[in-house]
Structures are given as C-alpha cells and as structure tokens.
C-alpha distance (Angstrom), angle and dihedral (degrees) to the residues before:
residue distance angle dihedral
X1 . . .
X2 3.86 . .
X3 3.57 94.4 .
X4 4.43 97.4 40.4
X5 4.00 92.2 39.3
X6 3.99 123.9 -0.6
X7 3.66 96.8 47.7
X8 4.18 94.1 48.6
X9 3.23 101.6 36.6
X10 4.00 139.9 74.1
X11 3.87 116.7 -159.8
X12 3.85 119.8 -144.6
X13 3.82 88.0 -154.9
X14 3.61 156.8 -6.4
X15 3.93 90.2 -94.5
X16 4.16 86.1 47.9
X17 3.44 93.2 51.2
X18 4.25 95.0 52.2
X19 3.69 91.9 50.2
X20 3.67 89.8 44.6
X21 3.71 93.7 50.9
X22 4.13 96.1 40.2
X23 3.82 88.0 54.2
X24 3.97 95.4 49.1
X25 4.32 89.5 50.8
X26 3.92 88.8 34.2
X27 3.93 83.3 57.6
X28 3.62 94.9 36.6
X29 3.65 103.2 50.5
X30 4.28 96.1 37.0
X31 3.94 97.3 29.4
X32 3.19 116.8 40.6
X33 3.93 136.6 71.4
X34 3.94 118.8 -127.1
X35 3.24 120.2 -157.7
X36 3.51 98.7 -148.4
X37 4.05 84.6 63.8
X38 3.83 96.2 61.1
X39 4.39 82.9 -81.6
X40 4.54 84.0 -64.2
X41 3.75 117.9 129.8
X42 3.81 123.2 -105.0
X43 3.30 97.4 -115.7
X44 3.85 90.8 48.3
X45 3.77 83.3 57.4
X46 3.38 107.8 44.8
X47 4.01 81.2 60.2
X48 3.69 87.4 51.7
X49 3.90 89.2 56.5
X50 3.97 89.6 37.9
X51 3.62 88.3 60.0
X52 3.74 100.7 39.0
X53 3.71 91.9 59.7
X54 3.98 96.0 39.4
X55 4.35 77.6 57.9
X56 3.64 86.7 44.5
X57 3.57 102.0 53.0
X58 4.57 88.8 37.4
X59 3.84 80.3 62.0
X60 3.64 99.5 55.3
X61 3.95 89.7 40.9
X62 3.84 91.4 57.1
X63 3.52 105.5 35.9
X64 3.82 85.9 81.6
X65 4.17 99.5 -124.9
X66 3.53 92.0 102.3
X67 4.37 85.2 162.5
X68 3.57 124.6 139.5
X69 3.81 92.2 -108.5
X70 4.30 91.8 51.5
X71 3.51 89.4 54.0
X72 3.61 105.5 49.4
X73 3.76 88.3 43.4
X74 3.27 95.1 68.4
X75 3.49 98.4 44.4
C-alpha cells in the first residue's frame, strides 16, 4: 500500500484520502492475483473457503448422525 498509493499520491482531504484508500484494498483484495493463493484473488478465495465449509457442514447434516459428538467433530 505505501509503495502503490501513500507514497504517489497527495490527498486534498480527509474524505479524499478514505476513498483513495477503499479503492486501493477494494482492488487489492477482489482484483488482483496473489501468488501465495495459487495467483487467485482474495475475494475469489474467501468464496472458495465459504463454499467448502457450507459442503462441509451439508455433509454432516445428511449423513444422518446429527449427535452432539458428530457435530463438534467436525468442527
């Protein structure tokens, strides 16, 4: 961020300097690849991790041992 946006730019304001700063991590964290992710986006994996649990938890609900212990094994 210092680098991309604080270093290069000069804000006008306090209100300039939000909106600057929302649309740098809005880019950063919906637009742009990370290597560290296998080169997705964040947001692209958070949905990945969204969905894996949602599967996760669909699993548990229709494998019919709904018990107290079942549950918290799995989280």
């Amino acid at each position: 961020m210092r680098d991309g946006l604080l270093n290069e730019t000069l804000f006008t304001s306090l209100a300039h300097a939000r909106e600057a700063v929302a649309s740098w991590a809005d880019d950063h964290n919906a637009e742009r690849p990370h290597s560290s992710l296998g080169y997705a986006t964040q947001a692209a994996c958070a949905a990945g991790l969204r969905l894996a649990a949602l599967q996760a938890v669909a699993t548990v609900a229709n494998d019919g041992d709904n018990t107290r212990r079942s549950l918290v094994a799995t989280g």
